[in-house]
Each structure stands twice: as C-alpha cells, then as structure tokens.
C-alpha positions as CSV (number, residue, x, y, z in Angstrom):
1,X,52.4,29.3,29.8
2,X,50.6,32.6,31.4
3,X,51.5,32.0,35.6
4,X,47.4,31.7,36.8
5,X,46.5,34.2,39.3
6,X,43.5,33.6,41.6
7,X,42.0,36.6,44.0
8,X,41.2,35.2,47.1
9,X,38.2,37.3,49.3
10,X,37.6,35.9,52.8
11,X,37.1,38.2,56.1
12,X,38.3,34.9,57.9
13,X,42.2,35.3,58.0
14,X,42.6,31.5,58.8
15,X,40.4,29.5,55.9
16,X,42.8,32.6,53.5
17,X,45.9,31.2,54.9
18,X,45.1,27.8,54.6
19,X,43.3,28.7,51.1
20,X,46.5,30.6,50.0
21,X,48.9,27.6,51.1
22,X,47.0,25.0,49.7
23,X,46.7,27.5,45.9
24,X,50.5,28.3,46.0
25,X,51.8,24.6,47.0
26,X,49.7,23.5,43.6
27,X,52.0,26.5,41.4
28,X,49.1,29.3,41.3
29,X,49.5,32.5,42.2
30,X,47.7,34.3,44.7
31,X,46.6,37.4,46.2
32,X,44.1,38.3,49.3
33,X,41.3,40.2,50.3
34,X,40.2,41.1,53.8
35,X,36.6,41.9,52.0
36,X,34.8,42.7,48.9
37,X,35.4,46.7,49.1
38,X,39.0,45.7,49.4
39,X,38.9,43.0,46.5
40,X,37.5,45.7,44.0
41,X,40.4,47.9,45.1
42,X,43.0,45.3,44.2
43,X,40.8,45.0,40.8
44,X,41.8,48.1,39.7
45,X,45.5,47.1,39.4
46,X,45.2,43.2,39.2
47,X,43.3,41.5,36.4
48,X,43.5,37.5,38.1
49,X,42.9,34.4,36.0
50,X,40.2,33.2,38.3
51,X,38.4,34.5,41.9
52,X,37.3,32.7,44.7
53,X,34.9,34.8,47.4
54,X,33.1,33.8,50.9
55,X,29.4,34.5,50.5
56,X,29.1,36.1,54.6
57,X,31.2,39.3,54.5
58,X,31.1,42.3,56.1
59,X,30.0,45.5,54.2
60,X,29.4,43.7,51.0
61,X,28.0,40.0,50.6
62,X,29.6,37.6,48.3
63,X,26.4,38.0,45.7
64,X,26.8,41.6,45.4
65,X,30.5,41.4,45.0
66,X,30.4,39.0,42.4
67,X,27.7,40.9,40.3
68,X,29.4,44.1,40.7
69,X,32.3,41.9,39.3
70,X,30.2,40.9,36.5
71,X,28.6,44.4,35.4
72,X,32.6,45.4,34.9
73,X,33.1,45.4,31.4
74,X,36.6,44.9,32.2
75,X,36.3,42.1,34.4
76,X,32.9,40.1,33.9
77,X,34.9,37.4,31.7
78,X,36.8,36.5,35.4
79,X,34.9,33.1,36.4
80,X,33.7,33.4,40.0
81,X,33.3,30.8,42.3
82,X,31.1,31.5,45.2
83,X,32.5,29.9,48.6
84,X,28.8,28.8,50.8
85,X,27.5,26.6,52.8
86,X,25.2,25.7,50.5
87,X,22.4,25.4,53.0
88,X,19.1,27.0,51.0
89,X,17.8,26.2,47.1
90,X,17.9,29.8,46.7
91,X,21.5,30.3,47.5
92,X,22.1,28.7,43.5
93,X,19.2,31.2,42.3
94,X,21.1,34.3,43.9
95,X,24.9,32.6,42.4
96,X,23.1,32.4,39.1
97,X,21.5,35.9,39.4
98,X,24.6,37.4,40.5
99,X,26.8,35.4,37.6
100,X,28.7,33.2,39.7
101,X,31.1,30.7,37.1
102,X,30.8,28.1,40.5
103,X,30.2,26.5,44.0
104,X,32.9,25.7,46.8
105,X,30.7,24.1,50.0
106,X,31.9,24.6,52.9
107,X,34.1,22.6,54.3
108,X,35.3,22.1,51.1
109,X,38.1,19.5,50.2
110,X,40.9,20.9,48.7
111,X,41.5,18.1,46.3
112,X,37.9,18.7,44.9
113,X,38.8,22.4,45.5
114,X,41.6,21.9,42.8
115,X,39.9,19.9,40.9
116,X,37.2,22.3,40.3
117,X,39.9,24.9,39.3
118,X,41.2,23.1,36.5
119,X,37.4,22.6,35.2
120,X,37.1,26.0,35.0
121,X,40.2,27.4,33.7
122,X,39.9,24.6,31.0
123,X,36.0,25.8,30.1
124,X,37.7,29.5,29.9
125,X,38.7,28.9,26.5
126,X,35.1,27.3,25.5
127,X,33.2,30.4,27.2
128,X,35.4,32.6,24.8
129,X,33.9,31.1,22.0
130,X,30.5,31.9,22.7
131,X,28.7,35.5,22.5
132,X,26.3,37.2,24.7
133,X,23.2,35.5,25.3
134,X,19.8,36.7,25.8
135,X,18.5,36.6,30.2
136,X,15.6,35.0,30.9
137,X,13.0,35.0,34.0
138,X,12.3,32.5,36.4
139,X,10.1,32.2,39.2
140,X,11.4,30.3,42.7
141,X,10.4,30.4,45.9
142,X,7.7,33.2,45.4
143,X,9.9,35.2,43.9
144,X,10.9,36.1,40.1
145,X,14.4,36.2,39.3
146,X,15.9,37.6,36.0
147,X,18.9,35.3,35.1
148,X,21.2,37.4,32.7
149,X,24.2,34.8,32.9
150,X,25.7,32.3,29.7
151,X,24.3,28.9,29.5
152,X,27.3,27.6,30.3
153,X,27.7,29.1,32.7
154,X,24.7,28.2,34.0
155,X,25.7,25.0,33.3
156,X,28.8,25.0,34.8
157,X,27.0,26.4,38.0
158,X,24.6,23.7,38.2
159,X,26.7,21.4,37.6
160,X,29.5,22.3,39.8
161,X,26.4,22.4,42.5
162,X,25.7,18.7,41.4
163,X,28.7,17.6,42.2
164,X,28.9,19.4,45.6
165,X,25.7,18.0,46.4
166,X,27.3,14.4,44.9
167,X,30.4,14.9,47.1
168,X,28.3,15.7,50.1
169,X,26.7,12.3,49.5
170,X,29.5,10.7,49.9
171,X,30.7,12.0,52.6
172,X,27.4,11.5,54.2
173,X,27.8,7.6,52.9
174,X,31.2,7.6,54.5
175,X,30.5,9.0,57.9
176,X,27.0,6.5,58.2
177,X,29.6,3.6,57.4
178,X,32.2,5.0,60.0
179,X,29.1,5.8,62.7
180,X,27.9,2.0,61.8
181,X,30.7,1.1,61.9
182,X,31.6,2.6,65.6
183,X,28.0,1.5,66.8
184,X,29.1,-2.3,66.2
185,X,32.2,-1.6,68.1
186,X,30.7,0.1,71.4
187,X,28.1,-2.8,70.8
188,X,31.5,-5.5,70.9
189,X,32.9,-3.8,74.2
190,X,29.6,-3.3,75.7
191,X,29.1,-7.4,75.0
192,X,32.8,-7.6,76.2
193,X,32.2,-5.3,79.1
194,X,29.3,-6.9,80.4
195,X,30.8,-10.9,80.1
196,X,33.6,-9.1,82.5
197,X,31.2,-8.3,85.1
198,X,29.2,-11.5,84.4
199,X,32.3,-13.5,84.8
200,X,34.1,-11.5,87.8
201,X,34.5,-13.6,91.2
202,X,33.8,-9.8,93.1
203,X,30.7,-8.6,93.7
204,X,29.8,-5.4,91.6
205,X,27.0,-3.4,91.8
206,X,25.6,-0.5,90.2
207,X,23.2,2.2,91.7
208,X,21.9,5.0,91.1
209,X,21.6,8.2,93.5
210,X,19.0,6.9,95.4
211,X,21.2,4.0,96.4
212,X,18.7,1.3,94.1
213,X,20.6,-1.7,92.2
214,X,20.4,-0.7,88.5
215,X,22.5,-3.7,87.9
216,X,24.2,-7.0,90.4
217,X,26.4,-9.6,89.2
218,X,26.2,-13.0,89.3
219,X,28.5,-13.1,92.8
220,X,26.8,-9.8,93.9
221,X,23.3,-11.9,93.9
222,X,24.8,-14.6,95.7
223,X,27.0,-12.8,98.4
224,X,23.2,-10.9,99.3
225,X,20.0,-12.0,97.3
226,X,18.0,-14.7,98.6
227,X,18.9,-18.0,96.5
228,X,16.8,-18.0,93.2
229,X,16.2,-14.1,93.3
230,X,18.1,-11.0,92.4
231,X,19.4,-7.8,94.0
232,X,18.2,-5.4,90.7
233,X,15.7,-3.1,91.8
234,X,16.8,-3.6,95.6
235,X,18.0,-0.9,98.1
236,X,21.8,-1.4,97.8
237,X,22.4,-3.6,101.3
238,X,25.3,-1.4,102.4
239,X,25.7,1.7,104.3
240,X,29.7,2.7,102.6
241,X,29.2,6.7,104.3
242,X,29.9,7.9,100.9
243,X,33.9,6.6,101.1
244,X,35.9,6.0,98.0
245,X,37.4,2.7,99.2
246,X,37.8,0.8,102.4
247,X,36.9,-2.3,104.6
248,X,33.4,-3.3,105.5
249,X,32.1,-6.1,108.1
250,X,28.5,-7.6,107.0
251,X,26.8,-11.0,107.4
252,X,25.9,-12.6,104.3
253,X,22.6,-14.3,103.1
254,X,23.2,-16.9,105.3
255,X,24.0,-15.0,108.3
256,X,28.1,-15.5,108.5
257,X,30.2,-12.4,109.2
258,X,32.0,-11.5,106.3
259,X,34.6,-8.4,105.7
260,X,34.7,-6.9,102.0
261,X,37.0,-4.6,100.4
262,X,35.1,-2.3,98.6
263,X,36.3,0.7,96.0
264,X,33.6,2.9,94.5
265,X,33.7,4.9,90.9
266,X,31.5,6.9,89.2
267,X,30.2,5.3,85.7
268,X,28.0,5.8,82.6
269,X,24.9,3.5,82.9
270,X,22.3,3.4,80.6
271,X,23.2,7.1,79.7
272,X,23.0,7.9,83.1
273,X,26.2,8.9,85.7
274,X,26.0,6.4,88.3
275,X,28.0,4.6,90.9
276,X,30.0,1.6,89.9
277,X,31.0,-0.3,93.2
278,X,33.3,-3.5,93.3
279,X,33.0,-6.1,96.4
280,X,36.3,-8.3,97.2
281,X,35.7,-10.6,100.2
282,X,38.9,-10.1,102.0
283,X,37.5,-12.4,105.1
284,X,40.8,-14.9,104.7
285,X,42.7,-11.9,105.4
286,X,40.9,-9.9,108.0
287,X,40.8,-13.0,110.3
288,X,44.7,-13.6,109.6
289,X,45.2,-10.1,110.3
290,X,42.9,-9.7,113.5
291,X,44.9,-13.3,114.6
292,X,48.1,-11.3,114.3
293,X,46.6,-8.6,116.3
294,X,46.0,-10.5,119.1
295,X,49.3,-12.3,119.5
296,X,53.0,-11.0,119.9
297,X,54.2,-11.6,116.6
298,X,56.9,-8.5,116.0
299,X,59.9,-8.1,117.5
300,X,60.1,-4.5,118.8
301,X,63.8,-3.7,118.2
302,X,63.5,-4.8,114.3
303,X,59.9,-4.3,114.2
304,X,60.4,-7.8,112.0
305,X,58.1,-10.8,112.4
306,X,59.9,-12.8,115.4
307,X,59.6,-16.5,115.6
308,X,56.4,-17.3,116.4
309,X,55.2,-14.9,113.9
310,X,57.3,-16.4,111.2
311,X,56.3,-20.0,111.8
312,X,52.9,-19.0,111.9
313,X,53.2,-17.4,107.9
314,X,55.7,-20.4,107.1
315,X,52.4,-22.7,108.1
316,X,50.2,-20.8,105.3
317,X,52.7,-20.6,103.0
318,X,52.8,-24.1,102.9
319,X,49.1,-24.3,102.0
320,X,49.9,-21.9,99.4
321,X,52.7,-23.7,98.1
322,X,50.9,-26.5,97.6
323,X,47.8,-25.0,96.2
324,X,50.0,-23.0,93.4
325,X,52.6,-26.0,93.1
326,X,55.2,-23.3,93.5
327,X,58.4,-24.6,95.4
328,X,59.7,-21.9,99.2
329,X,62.8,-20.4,99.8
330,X,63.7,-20.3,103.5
331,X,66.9,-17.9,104.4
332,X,68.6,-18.0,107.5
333,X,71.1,-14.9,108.4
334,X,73.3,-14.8,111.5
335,X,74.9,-11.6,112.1
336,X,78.2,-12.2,112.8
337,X,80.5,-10.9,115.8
338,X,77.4,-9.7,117.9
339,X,78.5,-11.2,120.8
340,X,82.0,-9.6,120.6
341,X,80.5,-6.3,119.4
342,X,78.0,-6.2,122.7
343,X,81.2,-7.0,124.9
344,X,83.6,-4.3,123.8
345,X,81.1,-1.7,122.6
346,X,77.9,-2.0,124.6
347,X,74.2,-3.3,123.6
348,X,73.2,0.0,122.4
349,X,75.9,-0.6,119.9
350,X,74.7,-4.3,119.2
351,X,71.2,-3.4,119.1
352,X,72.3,-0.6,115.9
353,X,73.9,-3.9,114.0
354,X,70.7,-5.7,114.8
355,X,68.4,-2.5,113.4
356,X,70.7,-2.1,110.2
357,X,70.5,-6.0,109.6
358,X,67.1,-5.8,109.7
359,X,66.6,-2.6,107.4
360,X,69.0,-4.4,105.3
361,X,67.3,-7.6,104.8
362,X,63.3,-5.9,104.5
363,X,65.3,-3.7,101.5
364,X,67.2,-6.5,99.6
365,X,63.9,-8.8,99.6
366,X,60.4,-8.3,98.2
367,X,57.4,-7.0,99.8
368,X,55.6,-10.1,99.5
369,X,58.4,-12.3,101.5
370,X,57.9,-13.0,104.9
371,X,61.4,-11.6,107.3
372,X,61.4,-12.3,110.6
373,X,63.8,-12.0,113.9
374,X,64.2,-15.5,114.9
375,X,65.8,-14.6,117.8
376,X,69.5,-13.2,118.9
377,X,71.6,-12.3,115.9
378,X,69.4,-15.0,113.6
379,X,67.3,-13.9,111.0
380,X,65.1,-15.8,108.2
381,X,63.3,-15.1,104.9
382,X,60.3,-17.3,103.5
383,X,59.0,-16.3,99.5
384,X,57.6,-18.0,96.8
385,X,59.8,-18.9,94.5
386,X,58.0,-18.1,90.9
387,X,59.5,-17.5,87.1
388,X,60.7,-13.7,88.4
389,X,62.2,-14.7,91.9
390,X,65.4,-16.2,91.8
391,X,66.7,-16.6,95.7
392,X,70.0,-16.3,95.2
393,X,70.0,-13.3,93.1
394,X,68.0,-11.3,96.8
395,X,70.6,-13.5,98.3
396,X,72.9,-11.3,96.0
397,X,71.3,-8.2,96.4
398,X,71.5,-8.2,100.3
399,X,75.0,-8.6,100.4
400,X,75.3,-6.0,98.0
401,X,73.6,-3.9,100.1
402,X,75.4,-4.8,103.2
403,X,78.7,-3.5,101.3
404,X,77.4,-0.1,100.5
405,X,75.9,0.5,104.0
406,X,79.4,-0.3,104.8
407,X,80.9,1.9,102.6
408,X,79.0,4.8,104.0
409,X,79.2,4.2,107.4
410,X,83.3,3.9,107.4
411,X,83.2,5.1,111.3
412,X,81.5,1.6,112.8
413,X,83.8,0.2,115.0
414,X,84.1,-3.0,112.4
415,X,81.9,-3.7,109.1
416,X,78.5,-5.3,109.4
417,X,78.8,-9.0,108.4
418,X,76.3,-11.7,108.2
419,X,76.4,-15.7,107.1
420,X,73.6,-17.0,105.2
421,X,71.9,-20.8,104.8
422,X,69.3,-20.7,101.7
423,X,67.3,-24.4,101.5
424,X,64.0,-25.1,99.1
425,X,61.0,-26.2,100.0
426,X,59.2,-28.5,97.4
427,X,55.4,-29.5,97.9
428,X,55.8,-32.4,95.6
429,X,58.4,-33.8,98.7
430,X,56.6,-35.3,101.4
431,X,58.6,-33.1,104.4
432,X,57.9,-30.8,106.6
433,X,58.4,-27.0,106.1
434,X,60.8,-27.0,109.7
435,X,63.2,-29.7,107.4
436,X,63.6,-27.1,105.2
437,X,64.3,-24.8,108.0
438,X,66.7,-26.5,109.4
439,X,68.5,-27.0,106.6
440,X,69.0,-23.8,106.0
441,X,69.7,-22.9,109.4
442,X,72.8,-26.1,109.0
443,X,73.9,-24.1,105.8
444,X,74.1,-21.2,107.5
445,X,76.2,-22.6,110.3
446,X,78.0,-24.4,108.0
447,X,79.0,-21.3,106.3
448,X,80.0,-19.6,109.4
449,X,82.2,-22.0,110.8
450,X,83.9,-21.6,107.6
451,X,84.3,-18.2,107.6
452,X,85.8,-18.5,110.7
453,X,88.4,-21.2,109.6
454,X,89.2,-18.9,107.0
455,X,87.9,-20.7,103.9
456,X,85.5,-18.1,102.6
C-alpha cells in the first residue's frame, strides 16, 4: 500500500508540532511548511497524498494558496482541506471558490481530524472517476462568486462543513450540560454554605466597605439586634481599627460586658469583595484569665502554675469533667535527692534540678494539661483523659526524657531523678477531686520509699 503523505502549512510552529505528532502516531507521513510561499517550494519536489493549510498566514492566505494549488495542472487532483475558524458564511463561499476538498474548525479534535482524513483519501478514488465539470455563478452576501470546483467536491465541502457545524453542536450541548451541571453544584454549596452560617454558634457578619451588614447570622442578630429585629442593613456595631484578628470588650443587647474573639477575611458576596467577620464570645475565658491576672498563681523559679494555681484549674476541670463525662489524670512528681543536692552543692545548684524538672515535665505532657509546682521538689499534672491520651504513656515519655537530658548533661554532679504517683478521677464517683490528689500523692510516696529500700 502507497505510504500517505500529507503537507502540513501552519505559520504557528506549535498547532504543526502537535498536528505532525498526532499524523505520524496514526502511520502517515508528514512534511511542514512555515507558509504558503514555502509550501509551493516543497511542491516542486513533493507530490503529497493529501494537504492540510491554516487560512491566516503571512504573505499568502490559505484561499490563495489553495487555488494556486488548484490552477497547477500537476497538483489540483491533491484534496485540500482548509484549517478556519469557521466564523463567517462566506468563509465556505471563498473554500469553494478557491477549490478547497474540506473544513478543519478550529479547535479541531484530532479524532474527527482523522476521521475526516480517511473520508477523503477514500473519496480519492470516486473523484478519479469523474471528469471536469462545467463552474457555475452564484450570488452571496452582495457579491457574485464563480464556483469552478466538482460537485463532489462541493459536496464533500459542504458536507464536511455540516458536520463541523454538527460537531460544534455537540460540543455546545456538552459544555451547557457541564455549565448546568456546575451551576447546580455552586447552587448545592451555596445551600450548604449558607446552612453553615445559619447553624454556627459564632456570630458572623458580612459588610461591605462602608462597614453596612450585607448579611448577620442567626447568633450575630441575637448577640446585637434588638429581640424580634435584625442587624442586615445596620452599621456594623463594632469599631475592629481595621485588625486581622484580636480580642474585643462590648456590652451586648442587654447591656452585659462581653469579650469576643474576632478574625476578619475578605469574601465574595453577591459578586462583590467584601469582608467576612466571625464573632466567638471568649467571655468564660477572659474572666478566668483576668482572675489569674490578679492572683499569684506561677511559681517564678519554674514559671509553672504553683498550688493555688493548680487547685484553682483542678476546680474547673472538674466541671469539665463532668460536663464531657471524660474521667482526670492527676500526676504527682517528687524530685528526688533535692535536699542532699542543696546540702553538698548549694541552692543555685538545687534550683537548676528544679528548672530542668520543670522543662521536663511542660515537654513530656500536652499543651492542654495543667503542670504545676506544688511546692518544694513536688510537682503535679491534671489532663483529660480522652480516646488519644493515655497517662501512662506521658508518664513514659517524661521518664524518657529525663534519661536523655541525662545523657547529655554527663557533668551534673548525680542524674536527675524523680518518683511519680498517677491516680484517676472519675465523675461518675461521687469523690472529691483532692481524693484523687491525694492518692496520687500516696503513690508517689509509695514509690519513693521503695526506691529507697531498693525495690525499684
């Protein structure tokens, strides 16, 4: 079978690539021209089975190329297909005045692309067959045209233009389904987005640059509207000084100081950029935070919670506790050998083992547990024990720790040691939380006078 040979003429280097790849990977041969002046040049040497040619060239447009093509007794039986956008009624006219075999719309797909190929090179040996046909004059567009190609292919040409303007249909069909298809969606998480802010326990607003409520939520309306009313339209209530994020002291509807957390993004409203600002009331935490404040809860060597301090978060854990029906840890550390080490060494030296305990212990826990100096060389840790906290593996982890401190600090005049006491709290016991503590503080002892007996 003769190899097919197809002339490709596009000024784009690109779309020739890509058109040269996607001809060769489906067994034809190819060859390229930068334009049409350099596509006659190649002519003169190559005979090709077939042509393809961009309409929008430089120094000579695909029409005149392909009727200068077509004037060449040597090469007018070469089907030409025409590579255009397609964009104007006339653009067939000129194809069929300038003897163009086809159509290829841009963006083309290069399965139709193929497709079309084989139609032609099949209709080759029908063309053969027929002889040369009589032109004819036509009027289009207030102009008049004399058509000098074959019926067929004229035929071909308006039918290969059919089916271009068939494919584009589809296409069309295919993208409205997709767009319809993506409208539903945004319409889904627009539902989605606004039962979020509907539903949120924070307040959130939404204003636009003159600082007016486009939108309020449900808890927005009730932290600051009057009962019944709403905040839309309102002046937002607020003065935030343009911050990102921060804390906030206002009274609410009914006249109660409150502090809110607030954070502030920008957002697309309505088609409009806007600002997006979310409300936490943080009040339970500012007053514990302002009660800390006022007393002498910290230790200032270990900069740790000290006694007072601790029972004073072991009192709201407990409400917590309960509240979540999640059961307490309480640890209780006693550095061991302080009171020797102070003797022979000096309290500067005491006061490092104290530091590095402390360090130690804030390391091997979580952030959320409560550590505290309880006084002396006793320490204690209060968490929530949930499905991710098990105690005795941070019980684990501290010792751990205490063994590589040791290991890098082989110059301390002996190793830093500490017995520990771990005891539960359960909410569903009727006990105190100081039981709890105190058994922990017995385990610990318990522990220690066995380490001194020599039985751990």
């Amino acid at each position: 079978m003769k190899k097919v040979e197809i002339l490709i003429v596009e000024d784009s280097l690109t779309q020739a690539l890509r058109l040269k790849f996607v001809l060769e990977q489906d067994g034809f041969q190819t060859h390229h021209a930068i334009d049409a002046l350099k596509a006659l040049e190649i002519l003169k040497t190559v005979k090709p089975t077939l042509i393809i040619s961009d309409v929008m060239m430089p120094n000579m447009d695909g029409y005149t190329f392909c009727a200068t093509v077509k004037a060449d007794p040597e090469l007018n039986e070469i089907p030409v297909i025409l590579v255009t956008s397609l964009s104007d009624p006339t653009d067939v006219i000129l194809a069929l005045k300038a003897g163009a075999d086809n159509f290829l719309t841009k963006p083309y797909d290069e399965r139709a692309l193929l497709s079309r190929i084989r139609h032609i090179l099949a209709n080759l040996e029908i063309r053969g067959q027929h002889g040369v046909e009589m032109g004819v004059e036509v009027f289009f567009a207030g102009k008049r045209y004399f058509l000098n190609s074959s019926r067929i292919q004229m035929i071909d040409l308006l039918l290969s233009t059919y089916e271009s303007a068939v494919q584009k249909n589809q296409e069309l069909h295919t993208t409205n389904l997709q767009l319809r298809e993506a409208l539903e969606n945004i319409s889904i998480l627009q539902k989605n987005y606004l039962q979020l802010l509907e539903t949120n326990a924070d307040s959130i607003f939404v204003i636009d640059g003159e600082k007016t409520v486009r939108y309020a939520n449900p808890a927005a309306n009730a932290l600051f509207a009057p009962e019944g009313s709403t905040m839309t339209d309102q002046r937002f209530p607020i003065n935030l000084e343009d911050r990102e994020r921060g804390e906030v002291e206002i009274s609410d509807r009914a006249g109660t100081p409150a502090f809110l957390d607030f954070r502030t993004m920008k957002t697309d409203w309505d088609g409009k950029v806007m600002d997006l600002i979310i409300l936490r009331d943080v009040t339970p935490e500012v007053s514990l935070r302002r009660e800390l404040q006022q007393l002498s809860l910290t230790d200032d060597l270990t900069k740790l919670y000290n006694r007072r301090g601790f029972m004073l978060f072991a009192s709201r854990a407990v409400l917590q506790s309960k509240r979540q029906r999640q059961r307490l840890f309480i640890v209780f550390a006693d550095l061991d050998n302080l009171k020797r080490l102070n003797d022979s060494q000096g309290h500067q030296t005491g006061d490092f083992y104290l530091a590095s305990a402390a360090a130690l212990l804030s390391s091997s826990f979580r952030e959320v547990d409560t550590a505290a100096r309880m006084g002396g060389d006793e320490f204690a840790v209060l968490g929530l024990i949930n499905e991710t906290c098990i105690p005795e593996s941070l019980v684990e982890r501290f010792f751990d720790n205490i063994k590589k401190f040791n290991a890098e600090n082989p110059t301390l005049p002996e190793p830093l040691a500490v017995s520990i006491g771990l005891a539960v709290y359960d909410p569903a016991v009727p006990e105190p939380i100081e039981a709890a503590i105190d058994r922990a503080d017995e385990e610990m002892y318990n522990n220690k006078k066995a380490k001194k007996a020599g039985r751990q």
